[in-house]
C-alpha positions as CSV (number, residue, x, y, z in Angstrom):
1,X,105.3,127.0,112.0
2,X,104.8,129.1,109.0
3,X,101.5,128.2,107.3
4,X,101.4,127.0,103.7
5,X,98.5,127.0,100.9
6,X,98.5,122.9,101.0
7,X,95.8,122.3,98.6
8,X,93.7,124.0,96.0
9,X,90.3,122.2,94.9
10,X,87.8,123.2,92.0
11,X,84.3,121.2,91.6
12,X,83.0,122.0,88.2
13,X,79.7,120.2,88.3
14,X,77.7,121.1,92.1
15,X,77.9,118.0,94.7
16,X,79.5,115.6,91.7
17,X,83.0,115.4,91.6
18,X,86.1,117.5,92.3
19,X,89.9,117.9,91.5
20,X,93.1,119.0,92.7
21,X,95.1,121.8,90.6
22,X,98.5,122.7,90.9
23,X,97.6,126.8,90.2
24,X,94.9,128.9,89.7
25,X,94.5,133.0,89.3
26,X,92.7,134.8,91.0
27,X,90.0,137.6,89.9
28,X,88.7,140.3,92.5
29,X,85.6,140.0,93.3
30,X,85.6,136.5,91.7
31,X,85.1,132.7,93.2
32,X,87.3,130.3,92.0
33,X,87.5,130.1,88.3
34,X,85.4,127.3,87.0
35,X,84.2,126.4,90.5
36,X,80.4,125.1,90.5
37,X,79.8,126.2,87.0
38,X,77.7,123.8,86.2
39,X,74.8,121.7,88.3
40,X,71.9,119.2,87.8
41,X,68.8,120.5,88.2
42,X,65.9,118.1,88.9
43,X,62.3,118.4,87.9
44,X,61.0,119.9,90.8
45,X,63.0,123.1,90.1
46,X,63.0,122.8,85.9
47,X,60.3,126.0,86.5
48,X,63.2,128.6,86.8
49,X,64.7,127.8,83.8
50,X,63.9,131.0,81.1
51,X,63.7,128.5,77.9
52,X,66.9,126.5,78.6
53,X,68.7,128.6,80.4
54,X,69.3,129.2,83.7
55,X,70.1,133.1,84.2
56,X,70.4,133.3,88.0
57,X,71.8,132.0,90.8
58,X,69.5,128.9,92.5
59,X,69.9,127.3,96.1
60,X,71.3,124.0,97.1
61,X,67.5,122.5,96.9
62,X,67.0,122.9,93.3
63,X,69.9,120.9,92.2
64,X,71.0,117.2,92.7
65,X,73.0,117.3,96.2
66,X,74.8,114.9,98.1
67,X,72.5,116.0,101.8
68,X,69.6,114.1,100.0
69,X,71.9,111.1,98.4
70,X,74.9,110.5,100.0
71,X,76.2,108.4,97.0
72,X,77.1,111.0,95.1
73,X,79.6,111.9,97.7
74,X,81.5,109.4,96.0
75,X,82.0,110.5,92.7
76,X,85.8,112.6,92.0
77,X,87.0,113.6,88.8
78,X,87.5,116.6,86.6
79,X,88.5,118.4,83.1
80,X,90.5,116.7,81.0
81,X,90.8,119.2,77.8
82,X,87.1,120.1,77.0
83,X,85.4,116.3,78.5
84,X,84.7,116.2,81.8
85,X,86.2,112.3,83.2
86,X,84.4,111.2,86.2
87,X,84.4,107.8,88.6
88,X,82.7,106.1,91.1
89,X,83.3,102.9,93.1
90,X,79.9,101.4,91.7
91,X,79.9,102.8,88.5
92,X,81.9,102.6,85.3
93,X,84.2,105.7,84.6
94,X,82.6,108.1,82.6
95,X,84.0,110.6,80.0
96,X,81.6,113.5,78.3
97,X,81.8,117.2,77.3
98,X,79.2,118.7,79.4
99,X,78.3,121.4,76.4
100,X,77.0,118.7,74.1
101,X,76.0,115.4,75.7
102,X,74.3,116.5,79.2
103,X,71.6,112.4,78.6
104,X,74.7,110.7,79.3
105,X,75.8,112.5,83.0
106,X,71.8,112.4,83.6
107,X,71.9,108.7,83.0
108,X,75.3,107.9,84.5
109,X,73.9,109.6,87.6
110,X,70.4,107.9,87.9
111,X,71.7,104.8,89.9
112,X,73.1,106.9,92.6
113,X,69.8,109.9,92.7
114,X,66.9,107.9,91.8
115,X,66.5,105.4,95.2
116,X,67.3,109.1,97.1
117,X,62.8,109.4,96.2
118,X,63.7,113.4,95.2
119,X,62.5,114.2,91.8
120,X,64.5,113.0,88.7
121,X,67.4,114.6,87.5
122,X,66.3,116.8,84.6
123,X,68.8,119.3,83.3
124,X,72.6,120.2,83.5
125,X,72.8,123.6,83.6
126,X,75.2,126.1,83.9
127,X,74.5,129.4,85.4
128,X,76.1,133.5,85.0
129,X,77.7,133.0,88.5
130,X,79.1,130.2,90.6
131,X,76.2,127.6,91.4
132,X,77.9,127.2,95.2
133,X,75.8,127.0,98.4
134,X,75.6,131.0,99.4
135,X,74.6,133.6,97.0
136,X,78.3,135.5,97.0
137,X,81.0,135.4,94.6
138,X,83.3,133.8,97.4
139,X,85.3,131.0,97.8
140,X,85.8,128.7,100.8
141,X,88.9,128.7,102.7
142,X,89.5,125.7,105.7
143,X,92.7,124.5,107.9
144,X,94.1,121.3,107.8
145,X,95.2,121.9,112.0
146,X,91.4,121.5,112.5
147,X,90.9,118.6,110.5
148,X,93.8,116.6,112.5
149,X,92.4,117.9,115.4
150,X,88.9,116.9,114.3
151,X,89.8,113.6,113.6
152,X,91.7,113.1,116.4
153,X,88.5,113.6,118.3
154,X,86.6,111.6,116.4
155,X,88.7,109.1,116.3
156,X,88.5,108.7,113.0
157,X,89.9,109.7,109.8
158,X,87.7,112.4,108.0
159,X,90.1,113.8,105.3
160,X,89.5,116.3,102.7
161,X,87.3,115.4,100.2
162,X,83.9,115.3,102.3
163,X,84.1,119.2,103.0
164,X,84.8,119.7,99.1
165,X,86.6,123.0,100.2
166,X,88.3,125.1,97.7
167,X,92.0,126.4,99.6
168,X,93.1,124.0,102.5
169,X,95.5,126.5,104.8
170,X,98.4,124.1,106.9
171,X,100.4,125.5,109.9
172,X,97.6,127.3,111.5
173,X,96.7,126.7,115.2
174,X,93.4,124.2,115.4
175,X,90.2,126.3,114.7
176,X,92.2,130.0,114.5
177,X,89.8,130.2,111.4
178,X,86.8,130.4,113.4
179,X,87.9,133.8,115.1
180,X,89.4,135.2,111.8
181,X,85.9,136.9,110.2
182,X,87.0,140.2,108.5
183,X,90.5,139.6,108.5
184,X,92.8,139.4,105.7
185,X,95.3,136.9,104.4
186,X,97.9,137.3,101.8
187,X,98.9,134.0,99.7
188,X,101.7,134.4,97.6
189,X,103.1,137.7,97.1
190,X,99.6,139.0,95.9
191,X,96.1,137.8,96.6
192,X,94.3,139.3,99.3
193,X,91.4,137.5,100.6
194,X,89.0,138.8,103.5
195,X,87.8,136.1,105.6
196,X,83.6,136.7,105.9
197,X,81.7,134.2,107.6
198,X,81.9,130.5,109.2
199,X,80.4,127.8,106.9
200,X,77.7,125.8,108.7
201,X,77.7,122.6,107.4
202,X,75.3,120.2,106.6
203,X,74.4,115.7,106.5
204,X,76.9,115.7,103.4
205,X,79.5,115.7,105.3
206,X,78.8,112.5,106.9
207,X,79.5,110.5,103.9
208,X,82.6,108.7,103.6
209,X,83.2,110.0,99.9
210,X,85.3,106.0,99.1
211,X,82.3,104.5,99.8
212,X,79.3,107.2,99.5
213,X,77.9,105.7,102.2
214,X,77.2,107.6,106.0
215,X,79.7,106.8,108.7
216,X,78.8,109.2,111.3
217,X,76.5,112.4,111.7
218,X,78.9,115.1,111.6
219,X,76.3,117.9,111.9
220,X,75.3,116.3,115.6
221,X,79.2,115.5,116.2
222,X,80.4,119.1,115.6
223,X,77.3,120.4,117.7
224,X,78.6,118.0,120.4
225,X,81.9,119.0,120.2
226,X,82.2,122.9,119.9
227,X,78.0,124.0,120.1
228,X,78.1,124.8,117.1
229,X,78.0,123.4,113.2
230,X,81.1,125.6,111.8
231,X,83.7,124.3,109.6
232,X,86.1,126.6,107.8
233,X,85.1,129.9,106.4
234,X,84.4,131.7,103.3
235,X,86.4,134.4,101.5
236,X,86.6,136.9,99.1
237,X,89.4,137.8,96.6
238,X,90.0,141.3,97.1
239,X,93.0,141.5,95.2
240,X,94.0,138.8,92.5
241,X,97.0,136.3,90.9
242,X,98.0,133.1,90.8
243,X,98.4,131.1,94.2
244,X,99.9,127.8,94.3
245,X,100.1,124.9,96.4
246,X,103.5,125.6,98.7
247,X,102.8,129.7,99.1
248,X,103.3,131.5,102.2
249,X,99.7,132.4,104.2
250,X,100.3,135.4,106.2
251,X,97.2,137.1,108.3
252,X,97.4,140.8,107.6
């Protein structure tokens, strides 16, 4: 079976929301455009601001995150022109430019962050790089044979959304990923990513992101399963252009 770019998935504000796109381009050296730009940072962290701005890249802990709140697991939604249009099964849909009107997200998001007992929600900020969980300029690359074969195990259904995974691969063998570190895949007739290291994943994952509410521990169940945490793998673009849902994946 040939293997296919299924899916392509940007999240422009860290751990709330996400959306599908049809294309994107590419940049060397470059994450996925748009990816992570912008996050909530909570009180506890509001002392690495430099006046209002954030000017480097932060970990997970400093910003709101669905490992210490699982609701916000729930929340999808993405651009629409220059607003920002977000949802959630137990709260009202929400539309706001994320330049201008930051109170409104910050109260929008209170029900689902306050009962988590972290500090308060404080600032949306947007940083020089992408606000993702490692300090690289990658993107993250995972298989949608594993997740069948995942789920089959499980005996569940997991899908997509929970691993909020930027390029789902199709027609892989189950797990090939794992032992791809430092090779390279073409998608499309140009882009050029090398495959770096496994993602180790964390409690987020084991929210059901319909509900935002935990349905198993997959930290403990991957651990059981394979001794280790790993789920998909993170990449770099070494050469760029536009990939699309549909393109070949070869492994060079």
């Amino acid at each position: 079976m040939t293997a296919r770019l299924a899916h392509i998935f940007r999240h422009p504000v860290k751990s709330v929301g996400g959306e599908a796109l049809d294309e994107v381009r590419l940049t060397e050296g470059q994450p996925l455009p748009g990816d992570r730009r912008f996050a909530v940072l909570h009180e506890a962290a509001i002392q690495h601001l430099d006046g209002d701005e954030l000017r480097r890249w932060l970990p997970k802990s400093a910003f709101l995150r669905g490992v210490a709140s699982a609701p916000l697991q729930a929340i999808s939604g993405g651009w629409d022109g220059d607003h920002l249009v977000l949802s959630h099964p137990d709260l009202p849909p929400l539309r706001f430019d994320p330049t201008r009107d930051q109170a409104t997200l910050l109260d929008w998001l209170a029900p689902l962050w306050d009962p988590s007992g972290k500090a308060p929600a404080a600032r949306l900020v947007e940083a020089p790089q992408a606000l993702t969980d490692v300090n690289h300029p990658w993107l993250s690359v995972l298989s949608l044979s594993s997740l069948r074969d995942l789920e089959d195990r499980l005996g569940q259904p997991l899908g997509t959304h929970r691993w909020r995974a930027n390029l789902w691969i199709d027609g892989w063998e189950p797990y090939a990923e794992r032992d791809m570190q430092l090779h390279r895949i073409r998608i499309g007739d140009t882009v050029v990513l090398k495959l770096t290291e496994r993602i180790g994943r964390c409690a987020a994952t084991s929210v059901d992101t319909a509900t935002g509410r935990i349905d198993l521990d997959m930290p403990k169940a991957l651990q059981d399963q394979f001794w280790h945490q790993d789920f998909g793998i993170y990449a770099e673009v070494q050469t760029g252009g536009t990939i699309r849902p549909g393109d070949e994946v070869e492994v060079l």
